[in-house]
Each structure stands twice: as C-alpha cells, then as structure tokens.
C-alpha positions, -999 to +999 in steps of 0.1 A: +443-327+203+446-312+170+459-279+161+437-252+150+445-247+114+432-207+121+434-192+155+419-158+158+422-135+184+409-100+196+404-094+158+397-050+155+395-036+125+390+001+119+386+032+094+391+065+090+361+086+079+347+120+077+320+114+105+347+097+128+363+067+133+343+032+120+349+002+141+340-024+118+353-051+138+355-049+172+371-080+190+366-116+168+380-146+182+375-186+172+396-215+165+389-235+135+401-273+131+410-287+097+380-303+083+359-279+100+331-254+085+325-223+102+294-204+096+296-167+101+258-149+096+250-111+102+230-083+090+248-061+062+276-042+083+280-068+107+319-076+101+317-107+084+333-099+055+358-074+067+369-100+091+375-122+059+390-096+040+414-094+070+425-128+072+435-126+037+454-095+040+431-078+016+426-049+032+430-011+024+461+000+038+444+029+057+428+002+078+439-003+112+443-039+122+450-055+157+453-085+177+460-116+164+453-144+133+482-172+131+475-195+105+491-230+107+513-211+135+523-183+113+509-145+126+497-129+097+490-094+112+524-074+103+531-090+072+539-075+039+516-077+006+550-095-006+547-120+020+507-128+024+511-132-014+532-161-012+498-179+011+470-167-008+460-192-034+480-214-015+479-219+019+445-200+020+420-195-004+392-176-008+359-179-029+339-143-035+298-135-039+299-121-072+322-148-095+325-122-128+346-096-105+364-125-094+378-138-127+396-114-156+373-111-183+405-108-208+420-139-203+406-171-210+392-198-181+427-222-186+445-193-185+436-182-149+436-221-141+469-221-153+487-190-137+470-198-101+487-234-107+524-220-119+527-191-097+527-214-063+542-241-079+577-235-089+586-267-109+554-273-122+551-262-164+525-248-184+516-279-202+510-296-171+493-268-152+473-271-184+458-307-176+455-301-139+431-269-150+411-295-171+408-319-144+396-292-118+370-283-143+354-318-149+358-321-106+336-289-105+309-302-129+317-285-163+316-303-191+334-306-224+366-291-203+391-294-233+369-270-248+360-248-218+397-239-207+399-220-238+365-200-232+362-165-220+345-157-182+316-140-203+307-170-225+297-192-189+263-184-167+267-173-133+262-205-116+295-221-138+317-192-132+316-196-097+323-230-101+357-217-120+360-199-094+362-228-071+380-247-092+410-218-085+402-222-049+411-255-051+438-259-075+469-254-047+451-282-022+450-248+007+446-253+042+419-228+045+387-218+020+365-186+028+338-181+011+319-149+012+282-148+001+294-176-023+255-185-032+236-156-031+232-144-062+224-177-078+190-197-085+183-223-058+190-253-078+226-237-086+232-226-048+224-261-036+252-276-067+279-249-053+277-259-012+282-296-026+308-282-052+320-266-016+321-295+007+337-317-027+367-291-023+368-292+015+374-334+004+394-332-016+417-308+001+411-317+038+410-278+041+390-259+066+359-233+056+348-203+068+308-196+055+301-162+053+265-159+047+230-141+061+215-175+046+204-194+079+190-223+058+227-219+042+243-226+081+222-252+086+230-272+053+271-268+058+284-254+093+297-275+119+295-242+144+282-210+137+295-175+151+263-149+149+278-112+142+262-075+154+276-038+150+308-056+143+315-084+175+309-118+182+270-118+201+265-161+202+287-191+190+278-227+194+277-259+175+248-255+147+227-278+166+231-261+195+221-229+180+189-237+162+178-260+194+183-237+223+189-200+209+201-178+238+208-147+223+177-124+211+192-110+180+197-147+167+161-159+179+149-128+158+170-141+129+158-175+126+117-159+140+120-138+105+128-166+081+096-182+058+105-217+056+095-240+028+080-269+050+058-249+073+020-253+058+009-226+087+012-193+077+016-167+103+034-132+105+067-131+106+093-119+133+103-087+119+134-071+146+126-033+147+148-007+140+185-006+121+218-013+131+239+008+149+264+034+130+298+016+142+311+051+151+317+061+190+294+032+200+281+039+237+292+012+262+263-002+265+247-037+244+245-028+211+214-044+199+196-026+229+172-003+215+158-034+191+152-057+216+125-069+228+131-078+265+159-053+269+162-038+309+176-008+323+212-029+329+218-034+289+227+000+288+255+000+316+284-017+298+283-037+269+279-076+278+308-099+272+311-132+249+300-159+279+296-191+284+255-203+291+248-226+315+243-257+305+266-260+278+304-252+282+307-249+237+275-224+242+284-185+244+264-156+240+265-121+248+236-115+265+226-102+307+196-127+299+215-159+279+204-179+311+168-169+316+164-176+274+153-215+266+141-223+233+132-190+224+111-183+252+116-161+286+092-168+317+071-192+294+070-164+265+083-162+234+112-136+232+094-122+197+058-124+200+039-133+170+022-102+154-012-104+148-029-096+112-066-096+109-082-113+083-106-096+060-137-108+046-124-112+014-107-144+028-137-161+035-151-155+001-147-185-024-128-179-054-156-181-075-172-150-062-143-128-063-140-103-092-112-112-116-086-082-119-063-098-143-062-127-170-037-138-194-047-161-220-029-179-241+002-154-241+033-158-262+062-139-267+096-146-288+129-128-295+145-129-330+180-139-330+206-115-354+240-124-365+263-102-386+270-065-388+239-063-408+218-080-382+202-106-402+180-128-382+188-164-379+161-178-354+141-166-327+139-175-291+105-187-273+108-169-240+070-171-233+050-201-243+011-199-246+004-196-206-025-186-191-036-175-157-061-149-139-057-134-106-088-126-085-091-102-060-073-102-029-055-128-039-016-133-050-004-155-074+036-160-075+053-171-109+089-194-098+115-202-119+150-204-123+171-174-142+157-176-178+126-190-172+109-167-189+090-150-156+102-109-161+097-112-197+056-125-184+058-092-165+069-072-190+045-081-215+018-074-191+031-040-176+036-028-216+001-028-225+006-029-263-014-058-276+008-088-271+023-108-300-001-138-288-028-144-267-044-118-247-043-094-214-074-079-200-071-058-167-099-051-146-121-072-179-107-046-207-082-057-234-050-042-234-060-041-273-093-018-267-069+008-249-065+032-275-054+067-266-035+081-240-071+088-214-079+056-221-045+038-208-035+062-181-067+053-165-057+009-168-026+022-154-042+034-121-052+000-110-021-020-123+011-007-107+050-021-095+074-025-069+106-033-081+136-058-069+163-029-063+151-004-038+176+022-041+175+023-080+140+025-086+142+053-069+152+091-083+181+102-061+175+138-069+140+139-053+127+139-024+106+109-008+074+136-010+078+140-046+084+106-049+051+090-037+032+124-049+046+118-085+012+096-094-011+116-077-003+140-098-002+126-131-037+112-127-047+151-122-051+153-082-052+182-059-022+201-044-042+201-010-051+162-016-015+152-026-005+164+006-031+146+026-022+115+005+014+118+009+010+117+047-017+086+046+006+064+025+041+073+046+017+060+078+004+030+058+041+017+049+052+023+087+069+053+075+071+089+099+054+116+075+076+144+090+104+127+071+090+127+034+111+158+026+143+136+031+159+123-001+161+085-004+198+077+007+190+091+042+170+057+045+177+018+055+169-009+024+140-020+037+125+017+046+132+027+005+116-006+001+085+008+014+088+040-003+087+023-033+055+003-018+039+032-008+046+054-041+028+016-062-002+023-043-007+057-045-033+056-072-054+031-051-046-003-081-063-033-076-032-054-087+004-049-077+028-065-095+062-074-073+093-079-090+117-101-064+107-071-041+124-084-007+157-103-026+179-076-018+170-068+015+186-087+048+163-113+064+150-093+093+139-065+071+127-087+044+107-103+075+088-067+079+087-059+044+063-092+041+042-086+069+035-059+057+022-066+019+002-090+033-013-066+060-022-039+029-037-068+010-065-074+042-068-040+049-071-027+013-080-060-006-055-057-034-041-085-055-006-094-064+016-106-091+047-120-073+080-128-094+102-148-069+134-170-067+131-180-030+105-206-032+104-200+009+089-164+006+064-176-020+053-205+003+052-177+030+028-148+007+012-167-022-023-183-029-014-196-057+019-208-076+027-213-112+060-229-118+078-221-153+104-241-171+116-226-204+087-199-211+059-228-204+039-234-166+047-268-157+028-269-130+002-245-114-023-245-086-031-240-050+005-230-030+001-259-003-012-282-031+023-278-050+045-276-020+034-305-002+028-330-030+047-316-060+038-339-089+065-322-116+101-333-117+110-294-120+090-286-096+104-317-076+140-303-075+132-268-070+118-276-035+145-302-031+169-271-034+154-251-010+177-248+025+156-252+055+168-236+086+171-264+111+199-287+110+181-319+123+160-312+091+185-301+060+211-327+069+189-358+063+169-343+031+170-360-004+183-338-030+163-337-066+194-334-094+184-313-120+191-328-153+174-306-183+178-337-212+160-358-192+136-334-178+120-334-210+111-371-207+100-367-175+129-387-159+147-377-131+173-388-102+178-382-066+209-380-050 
C-alpha cells in the first residue's frame, strides 16, 4: 500500500486564557495519501484551522501541542522554528483565506516568487528563479507575466492575488498543500477558477490537500473524504459520497439541511441547528453538540461518544450513541431536522398587478470622475450605474447579483441617499426623492425605507446597549418613553431574541443573534421596504440557515418588501421573487427567479450559475463549467469547459 504522506494522530492543542484553559483541539487523527484531498468543514471555532496552523508549525509558542503529525515519516511535533523552516514552502505548503495578508505589500510579485524559489533551492540563481516565477504566473492564469512579476500585491484584484499566492504554493513542487478558507472571500466565478487553479497545483505537484472550508458545495466539488469538526474533535469522517448519501451524524445532517442550493425550484424553510457552540473551556464529559440536537437522549450526557465505525461501512465513522439508527437523514422513518413550517400570507396569492408599488427606479445612472495629479484634474469618469430600472411591489423581494464591481452597492447607495440622483429617478412609497425637501419631509420617507447591513458586529455601536440600539429610531421619529419600551420588547421577540437581555451590549452575542439586532433595530419604524446588504455572508451556514427563515417569516407576517444585494446566487434562489443580474453597472438580465435560474438565456448569467457549488457530489462532479471571458462577453460569445 502506499504511505501516507501526513499521518496525524491524537492531535490536542491548547491555550492559556483568563477564563481557563481553551481546548481548541481536542484529539484529530487521519491519514492522507499523496494525491488525496481532504476536506475539513466546521462551524467558526471548530479547530480546523488551528489544526492547520499546527501542522505547519505556526503556532503561538504559548500553545500547548501533543500527540503526533509525521510528515513523509518525519514527527514534526518537537521541532524548532529553525527546523520546520527548512519544510515550509517546501515540503509543505500552505495557501491562506485572505491573499493581501499573505503577500508583502513592499515588495514586488517576482520578488516573493523569487525568494520562495532561492531560499529552498540552494543552487538555483536569481535569474533563473526569475523565469520559473514567470512560468508559475502564466500556469496560474495571469497574463502579460513579464510585466506582472514586476507589479506590486496592491495593483492585482483579490481573485489574482490569490492566484500569486498559489503560484508560491507551488513553486518548490511540496508534498503537502493546505488551504484555509482559500475561496471565501471571492466572487463565485473567481472561487470556482481557484479550486481548478487548486487541483492544477495538486497535478502538477502530485501533492496532497487539506480543504479547510465551511463551504459544503466547496467539499463536494474537491474532497476525496471529508472529516466534519465540533467544539474542537473529529464528530464524522467518510468518503464524500459516503457523507452526502447516508449522513449518520446529526450535526452534519443539520449542515447540509441548512444550505439553499441553486438547483432546487422548491422553496421550503430551511434547517436552522439551534443554539451556539460550546465555549471549549472545561467541557463536561458528555457529547458536545447535545443541547442542539434534535434527537439527543438522556445517555448523550454520560460520556462523550467516541470516533466509531457505522455499520455498514468499515471507511464510515461518526461520533454518535445513534450513528446506526440514522439512515439518510431520517430516524424511525423521520427526518432528524424537521422541516419548519411558515405560513403563507394573503399577499402571496395576490397577483403582482394588484400589489402596491413601494419602490421604483427608473432610468438611473450614476458615474465617478476619474482625477490624476496632485491637483486632481479629472481625466475621465467611470459608469458604475447604467440607466436600469426596476420597481419592487409589496411583499415581494427583488435580489440584484453580480460579481465585485458590478455596480450593485453603488445601486443601493444611490437609493438609500435620497438626494435627487444624477439620472433617472427614485420614488419611494410613489414620492420622488426630488419632491423631499426639508428635513420633516425626508425623516418621514426614511420611516418606510430602512437597512441591514453585511457586517453584524460593525454596524453596530459597541458602546451601547442592544436596548438603545433598537430604541434609537423610535426615538428619532418622536415616540414615547413608555412606547419605546413596549417596542423594544415586541421587536427582541419578533427576531427570536429574549427581551430580558436588551440591556447587554453587543459583543455578549453570537453573529447571527447581532444579525438580528441589526434586523430588529431596520424594522423598528414599521418600513415597507428593507434593503439587505449581503446580510447573511458573514455568518456560518447554520446561522445563516435561521437568519433566512426568518426574513422570510417577517415578510408573511408583516408584508414587507426587500432589496436583496447578494454574491451567493444559492441564497437568492432560496429568498427572491425576482432577480436582476448586473454586468458592468447595466441589468443583463432580469425577471422571475425560477425563470432565470432554470433557463438562463444571458452568457453572464450562464456562468454565474455554472459557478455556483452544489452540495452533492453525484451532482458537482459531472456539471459543465461556463468560462467567463469578458472580450467576448460583449459579443455575446462564450465557451464551456
């Protein structure tokens, strides 16, 4: 048989705090073969990364590592920085989430190429190392390399620093690449370029890969097995077949219940797993993802369950009392996660037509100048908004998609600034943003438009508390101490918050709980429209899941509308009525959501969906992949590959 090129074993990491000791990682163990992808996926504070971070030796020096990680049959625990120096870059790489922290922003692109190539490679020169760097660039995609070795990390986007960034990964041929997060702040199109980019490098260097990623669609494109982390230990490893066809392990079957998926036309609630993580810090012995399950018995809580083979399948382990009751996703016949159940509101069975019309844009246009020289002087404008047009009628959401740059915030902007636009106009509720002169006039527009932003924690004051928070727009809009109060206390309840906790400041809450502050503070004027800024993009999948649910209960119970800004063309399949797809400040294509998803007729549109990881396997594995060519797009003309 073949060696394992990584052999992990009884992998504990753990720091020193204030509150106690943290035990981020509490007893990891796999083999991986050359060749091989592992996928490793977890809520936030899982492990995953720590247990990266300790294969590399990159670890703070106050933490406290045992058991065992021999790489090509060479421990690593024990070494010296000196030593695991002399294997990074070389013998194992390691590809990071956010690619500008990764790469020196005062030295050029060839030079980082270069020094990664000269430092591991005694004999090699600089002139050399130089041509290598170029050819790693053009193998990664980037063109005109002559010219980009000599460029700065700042002059590339995002997407083409991480491919320099795999480019270094792969400049020493290693044995091993880990990549952490490696797509997740990227547009779709770019994520799907970098797991190719990723598999090329696993080609070309016959190395092994370790995934790290809470992207299941992500596993299911690139693992060949999968190790699901909780409160910092292994819970269920398999194949990734194996995984997505007979889940045995609840936490997982709650992780793939709470993902919207881009090819499902029936929209239903999603599986939203209650309650947080555990604080890794003196951990009863009991299963740690007890008090969130939902089939949990009385003998979860006497010893925590081991990493065990299921019957059935001697690759198939889970930690789980019930693994071999669990089939499919079901127990007794019944689905693990029940489906919750939102009712419908009239509203839905009223035809467009007859709805009232809360917002409409016509023909709105917006550009930047562009200013060189000390004295500014302009040189050209930019066309970030190009004469679109769109209305949004009541109780209904419209989501606006497009990559980084496609003009969509600025859209949002121009309508949330009511000043009269530079094109085109914006009437709210029927008035004109032009007829809303003086201050009574706007404050009361503002009460039926208001936003929930993409960052939770800073859209939210620090220094005050949730109640002054949420009671902030009561009382601008002039309403009663004694009302305020009453308000406060109605809105908590309506986000699924506890009222006796609105005197706690903001950090004593989870992501997706300040996610609903933010949600309950937007509706506390009673607005007809709601306009959400990639509200659930920062959040982990199984809050994002409850996060959903619940904008789309408050739009049957209350009957607002929303303006949804989105990258992840699976959540806007998941909340939208309606889709407008934007290319370079212009809609491309717009109508009905299952209309556009199901028979998109754009080639921008086309590749967006094509980009789109779909959590199952059997599925991702066999799809055809749009490629995204922007001189062609303009003819119209497009390949698949």
């Amino acid at each position: 048989m073949t060696e394992p090129v990584l052999s992990v074993r009884d992998l504990r990491v753990s720091f020193a705090s204030e509150a106690g000791r943290v035990d981020a990682v509490r007893g990891v163990s796999f083999d991986l073969l050359p060749g091989q992808t592992l996928g490793i996926v977890g809520e936030s504070g899982s492990g995953k990364s720590v247990t990266s971070l300790a294969i590399m030796g990159l670890l703070a020096e106050t933490a406290h590592v045992t058991g065992s990680i021999v790489f090509q049959g060479d421990e690593l625990i024990g070494k010296t920085d000196k030593q695991m120096s002399a294997i990074r870059g070389n013998g194992l790489a390691m590809i990071f989430q956010d690619p500008l922290t990764s790469l020196t922003p005062v030295y050029t692109i060839g030079d980082q190429l270069v020094e990664a190539l000269v430092v591991h490679n005694a004999g090699m020169g600089r002139k050399r190392a130089w041509e290598r760097g170029i050819e790693l660039l053009t193998l990664v995609g980037i063109t005109d390399p002559e010219r980009r070795m000599k460029a700065f990390p700042h002059e590339f986007s995002g997407g083409m620093r991480q491919r320099v960034v795999i480019a270094i990964a792969m400049a020493n041929n290693p044995k091993l690449i880990i990549a952490d997060e490696p797509t997740t702040a990227l547009d779709v199109t770019i994520q799907a370029q970098i797991l190719d980019l990723i598999r090329t490098a696993q080609r070309e260097t016959g190395a092994a890969v370790i995934m790290i990623t809470h992207d299941m669609g992500v596993v299911a494109n690139i693992a060949d097995d999968v190790l699901v982390m909780y409160a910092g230990k292994p819970i269920e490893q398999a194949s990734a077949v194996d995984l997505f066809d007979d889940t045995r392990m609840p936490y997982t079957i709650g992780l793939l219940g709470a993902i919207p998926r881009v090819d499902k036309k029936e929209k239903q609630p999603l599986v939203a797993i209650k309650g947080n993580p555990p604080l890794l810090i003196d951990l009863p012995d009991a299963c740690p993802f007890a008090d969130r399950c939902p089939i949990v018995l009385d003998a979860c809580r006497v010893g925590e369950p081991e990493l065990l083979q299921v019957s059935g399948d001697a690759d198939h382990r889970a930690a789980c009392i019930r693994a071999d009751e669990i089939h499919a996703g079901l127990i007794g016949g019944r689905p693990v996660y029940p489906v919750p159940v939102i009712p419908e509101s009239d509203l839905v069975r009223t035809p467009r037509e007859e709805r009232k019309t809360v917002l409409e844009v016509s023909h709105l246009s917006k550009t930047f100048p562009i200013l060189k020289g000390i004295l500014k002087r302009k040189v050209g404008e930019v066309q970030a908004v190009k004469d679109i047009s769109f209305d949004i009628k009541e109780g209904e959401t419209l989501a606006i998609v497009g990559e980084s740059g496609s003009g969509k915030t600025t859209t949002l902007l121009e309508i949330m600034e009511f000043a009269a636009p530079e094109g085109g106009d914006i009437r709210i509720n029927g008035t004109s943003v032009r007829e809303l002169k003086g201050r009574h006039r706007e404050r009361a527009a503002r009460r039926d438009i208001q936003i929930v932003f993409q960052d939770p924690m800073g859209a939210l004051d620090p220094r005050m508390t949730v109640f002054d928070i949420i009671a902030e727009p009561l009382q601008t809009i002039g309403t009663s101490k004694e009302r305020t109060h009453e308000r406060v206390d109605e809105l908590m309840g309506l986000v699924g918050l506890n009222p006796a906790h609105s005197d706690r400041f903001p950090q004593a809450f989870s992501g997706g709980q300040r996610q609903r502050i933010g949600i309950a503070r937007a509706l506390a004027t009673e607005p007809k429209l709601v306009v959400l800024d990639e509200p659930v993009s920062a959040l982990d999948v199984s809050i994002q899941a409850g996060v959903l649910n619940l904008l789309d209960e408050l739009k049957m119970r209350l009957g607002i509308s929303y303006l949804f800004v989105a990258h992840d063309l699976s959540v806007v399949r998941h909340l939208a009525d309606r889709v407008a797809v934007m290319y370079r400040g212009d809609f491309v294509e717009f109508g009905d959501v299952d209309d556009v998803f199901d028979t998109p007729q754009h080639p921008y549109t086309q590749a967006l969906l094509s980009a789109i990881p779909i959590p199952d396997p059997k599925v991702e594995r066999g799809r055809t992949r749009v490629e995204l060519d922007h001189d062609l797009l303009s003819r119209g003309q497009m390949s698949t590959g």
